[in-house]
C-alpha positions in Angstrom: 5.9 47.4 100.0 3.1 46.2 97.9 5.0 43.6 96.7 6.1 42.2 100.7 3.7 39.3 100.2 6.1 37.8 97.6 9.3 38.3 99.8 7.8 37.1 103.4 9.1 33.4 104.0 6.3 30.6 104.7 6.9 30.2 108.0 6.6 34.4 108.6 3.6 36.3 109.6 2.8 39.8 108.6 1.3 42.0 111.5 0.3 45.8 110.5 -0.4 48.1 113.2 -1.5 51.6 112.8 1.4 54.2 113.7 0.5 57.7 116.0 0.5 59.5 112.7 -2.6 57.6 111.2 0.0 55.1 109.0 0.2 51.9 108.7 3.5 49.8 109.7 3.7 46.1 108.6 6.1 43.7 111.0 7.1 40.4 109.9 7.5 37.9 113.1 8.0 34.3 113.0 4.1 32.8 112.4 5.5 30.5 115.5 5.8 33.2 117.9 2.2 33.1 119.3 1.2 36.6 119.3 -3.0 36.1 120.7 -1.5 34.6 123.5 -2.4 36.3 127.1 0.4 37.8 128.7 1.4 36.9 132.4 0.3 39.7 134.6 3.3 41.6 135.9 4.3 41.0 139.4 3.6 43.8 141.7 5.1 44.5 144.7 4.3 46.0 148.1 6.4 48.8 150.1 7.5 46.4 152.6 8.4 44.0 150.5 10.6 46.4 148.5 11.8 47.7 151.3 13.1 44.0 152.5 14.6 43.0 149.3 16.7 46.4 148.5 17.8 45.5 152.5 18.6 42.3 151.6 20.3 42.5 148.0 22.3 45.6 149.6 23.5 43.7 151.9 24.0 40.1 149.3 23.6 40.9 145.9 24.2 37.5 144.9 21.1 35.5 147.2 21.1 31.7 146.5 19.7 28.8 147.5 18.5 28.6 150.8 19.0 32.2 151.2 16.9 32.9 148.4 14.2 30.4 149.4 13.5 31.8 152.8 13.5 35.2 151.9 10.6 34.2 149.3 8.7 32.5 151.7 9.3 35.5 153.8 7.8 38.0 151.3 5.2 35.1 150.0 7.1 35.3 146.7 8.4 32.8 144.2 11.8 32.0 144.6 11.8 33.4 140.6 10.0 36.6 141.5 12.9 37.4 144.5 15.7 36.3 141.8 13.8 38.1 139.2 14.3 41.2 141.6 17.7 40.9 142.4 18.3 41.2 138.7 16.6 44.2 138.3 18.2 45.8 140.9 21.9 44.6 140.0 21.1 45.8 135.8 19.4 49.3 137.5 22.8 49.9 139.9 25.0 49.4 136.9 23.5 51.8 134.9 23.3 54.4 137.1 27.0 53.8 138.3 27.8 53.4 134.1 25.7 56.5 133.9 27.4 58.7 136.1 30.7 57.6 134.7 29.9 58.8 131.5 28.5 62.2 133.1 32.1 62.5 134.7 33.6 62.2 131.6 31.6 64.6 129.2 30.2 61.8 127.5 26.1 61.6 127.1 24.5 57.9 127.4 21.5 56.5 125.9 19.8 53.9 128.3 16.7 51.6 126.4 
């Protein structure tokens, strides 16, 4: 790897980060991805509001428009953050429903 410098493209950066086992690992990311940049606190939500937007994607998975806005304002959420949401819990259904599916079937799943 000593000779990476002379293979990394212009417009790459090199980023080396020390692994759990005391070695060093050298990534190559595009020098236009800003990496020093802060990242956007996660949004954190409360019980009730959890409990309101399972209620409400149970009952309309698919919430647009106006009945996306109000339940924001509802919640005192972005519309993005109640969207965002719905996502997650559409992506987190199917993979438990793909899950089981594989169970059934004697097959083992690997989920990121």
């Amino acid at each position: 790897m000593d000779n990476m410098a002379a293979d990394i493209p212009e417009y790459c950066q090199v980023l080396e980060i020390a692994a759990a086992d005391g070695s060093i690992k050298k990534l190559i990311f595009p020098k236009a991805l800003d990496l020093n940049r802060p990242k956007r606190p996660r949004t954190t939500f409360s019980k009730e509001q959890l409990i309101i937007l399972k209620r409400e994607f149970d009952r309309n998975p698919y919430l647009i428009g106006q009945e996306r806005k109000e339940l924001a304002k509802k919640l005192e959420l972005t519309e993005t953050q109640a969207k965002f949401y719905g996502i997650f819990f559409i992506t987190n259904e199917i993979i438990f429903i793909l899950g089981k599916t594989l169970n059934q079937n004697g097959m083992s799943r690997t989920v990121p």
